[in-house]
C-alpha positions as CSV (number, residue, x, y, z in Angstrom):
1,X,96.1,242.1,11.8
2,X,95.1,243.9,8.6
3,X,91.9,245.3,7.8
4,X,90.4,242.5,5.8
5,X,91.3,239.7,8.1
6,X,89.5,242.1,10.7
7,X,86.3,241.9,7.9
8,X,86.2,238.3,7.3
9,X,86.4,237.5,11.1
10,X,82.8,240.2,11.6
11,X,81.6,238.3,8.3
12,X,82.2,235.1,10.7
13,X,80.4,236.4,13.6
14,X,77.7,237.4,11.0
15,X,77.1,233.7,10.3
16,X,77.7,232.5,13.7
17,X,74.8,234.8,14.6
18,X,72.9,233.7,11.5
19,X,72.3,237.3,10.6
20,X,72.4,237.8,6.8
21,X,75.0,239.5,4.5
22,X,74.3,241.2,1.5
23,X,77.0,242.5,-0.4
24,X,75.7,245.6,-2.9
25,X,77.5,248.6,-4.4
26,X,76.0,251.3,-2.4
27,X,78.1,254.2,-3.6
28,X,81.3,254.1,-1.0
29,X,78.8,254.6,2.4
30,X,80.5,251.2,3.7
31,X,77.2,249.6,4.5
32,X,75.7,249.0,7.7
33,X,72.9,247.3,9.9
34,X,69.9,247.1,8.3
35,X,66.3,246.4,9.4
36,X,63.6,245.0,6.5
37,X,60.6,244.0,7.5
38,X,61.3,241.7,10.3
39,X,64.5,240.9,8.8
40,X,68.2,242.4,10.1
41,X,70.6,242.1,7.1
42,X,74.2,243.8,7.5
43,X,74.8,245.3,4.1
44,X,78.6,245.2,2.7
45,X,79.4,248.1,0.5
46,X,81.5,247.0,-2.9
47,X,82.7,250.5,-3.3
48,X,83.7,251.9,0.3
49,X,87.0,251.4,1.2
50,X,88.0,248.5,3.0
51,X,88.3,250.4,6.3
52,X,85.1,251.9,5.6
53,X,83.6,248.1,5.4
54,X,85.4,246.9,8.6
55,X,84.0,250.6,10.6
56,X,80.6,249.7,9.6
57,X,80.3,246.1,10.1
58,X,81.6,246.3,13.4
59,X,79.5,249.0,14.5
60,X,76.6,247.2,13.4
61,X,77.6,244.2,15.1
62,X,78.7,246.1,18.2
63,X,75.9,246.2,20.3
64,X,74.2,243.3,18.7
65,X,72.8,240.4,21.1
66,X,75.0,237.3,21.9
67,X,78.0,239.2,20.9
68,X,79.7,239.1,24.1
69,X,79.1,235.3,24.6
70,X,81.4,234.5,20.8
71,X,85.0,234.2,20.9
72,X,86.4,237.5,18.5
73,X,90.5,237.9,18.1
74,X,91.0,240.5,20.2
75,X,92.4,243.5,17.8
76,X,88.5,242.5,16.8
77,X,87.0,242.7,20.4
78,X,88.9,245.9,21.4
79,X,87.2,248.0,18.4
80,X,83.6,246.1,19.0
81,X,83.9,247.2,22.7
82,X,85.2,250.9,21.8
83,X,82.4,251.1,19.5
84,X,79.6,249.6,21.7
85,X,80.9,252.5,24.8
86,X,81.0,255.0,22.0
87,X,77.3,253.9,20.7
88,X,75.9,253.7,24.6
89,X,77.5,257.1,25.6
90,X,75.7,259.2,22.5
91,X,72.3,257.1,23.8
92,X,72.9,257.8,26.9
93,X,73.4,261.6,26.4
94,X,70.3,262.0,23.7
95,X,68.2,260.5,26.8
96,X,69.6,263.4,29.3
């Protein structure tokens, strides 16, 4: 599966979850989770590379709630699981 197939099956889940997308040219960062007011809006970056995008949306989306209940491909699921472990391991070890 290549990268932007991964990116428009997370921009799926994004809608399934009705969380919002906003697509911006934020300088090559790729983006990420954002929280506004009482508003969570995943932020796309136009100029990061296309791997960069696919990194940060699924990181955002990792750990976010009802996740686990939505069908993903799995090339999809095995890189939001990796990066929910990794995200719960360095919160797990700032706690200790």
């Amino acid at each position: 599966m290549d990268v932007e197939s991964k990116i428009a099956a997370l921009l799926e889940l994004c809608s399934k979850l009705e969380l919002q997308v906003r697509p911006e040219r934020l300088g090559g960062s790729g983006g990420g989770l954002c929280r506004l007011k009482s508003k969570s809006i995943m932020f796309i970056d136009l100029d990061a590379e296309p791997e960069a995008r696919y990194e940060r949306l699924a990181a955002g989306l990792a750990g976010w709630p009802g996740i686990d209940d939505l069908y993903v491909v799995p090339e999809v699921r095995a890189d939001l699981d990796r990066l929910k472990k990794l995200h719960n391991s360095l919160y797990y070890n700032k706690k200790l």
